[in-house]
N, C-alpha and C positions, 0 to 999 in steps of 0.2 A: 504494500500500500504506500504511496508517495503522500506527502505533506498536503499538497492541495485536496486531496481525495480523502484524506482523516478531516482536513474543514470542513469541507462540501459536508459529512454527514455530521458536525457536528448541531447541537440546538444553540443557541445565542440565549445567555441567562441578562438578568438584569447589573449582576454585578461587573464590576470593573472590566476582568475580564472577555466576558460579552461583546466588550466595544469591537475587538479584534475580529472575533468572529463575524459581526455582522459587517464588519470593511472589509474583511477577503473574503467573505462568500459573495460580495455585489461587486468585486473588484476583476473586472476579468484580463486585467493584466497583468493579477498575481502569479508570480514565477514559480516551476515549480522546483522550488530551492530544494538541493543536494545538501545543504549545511545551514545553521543558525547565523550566519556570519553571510551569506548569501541573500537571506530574508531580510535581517537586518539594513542591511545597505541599502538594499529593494524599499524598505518602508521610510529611512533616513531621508533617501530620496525623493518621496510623495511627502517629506516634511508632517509624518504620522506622529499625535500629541503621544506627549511620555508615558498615559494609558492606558495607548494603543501597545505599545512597543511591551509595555510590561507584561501584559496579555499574551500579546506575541510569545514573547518568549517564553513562558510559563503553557500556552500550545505547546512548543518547538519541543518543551522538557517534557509534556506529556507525549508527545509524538514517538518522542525517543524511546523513551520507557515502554512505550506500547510494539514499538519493533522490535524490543529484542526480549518479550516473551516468545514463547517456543509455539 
């Protein structure tokens, strides 16, 4: 499963984190980042509020953790 396709199904909550999710599920020029450091730059770039970015990466940490169960 790739980063973008863990968002797609994820739901968008009311908390902070939320915000990420509802910008890269309506964003369709989110990349599909190989690394947090790829995303990052990708969202530094569209000048995305601290957050988003925090969100972001706390995804990016669940993401991880979800690929390397068996």
């Amino acid at each position: 499963m790739t980063f973008k396709e863990y968002i797609a199904g994820m739901r968008a909550s009311d908390f902070a984190l939320g915000h990420f999710v509802l910008d890269a599920q309506g964003d369709p020029e989110l990349p599909n980042a190989q690394s947090w450091e790829e995303l990052e730059a990708y969202l530094v770039g569209k000048k995305a509020k601290e957050e988003v970015l925090r969100g972001a990466r706390e995804y990016w940490s669940f993401f991880e953790e979800q690929a390397r169960l068996p």
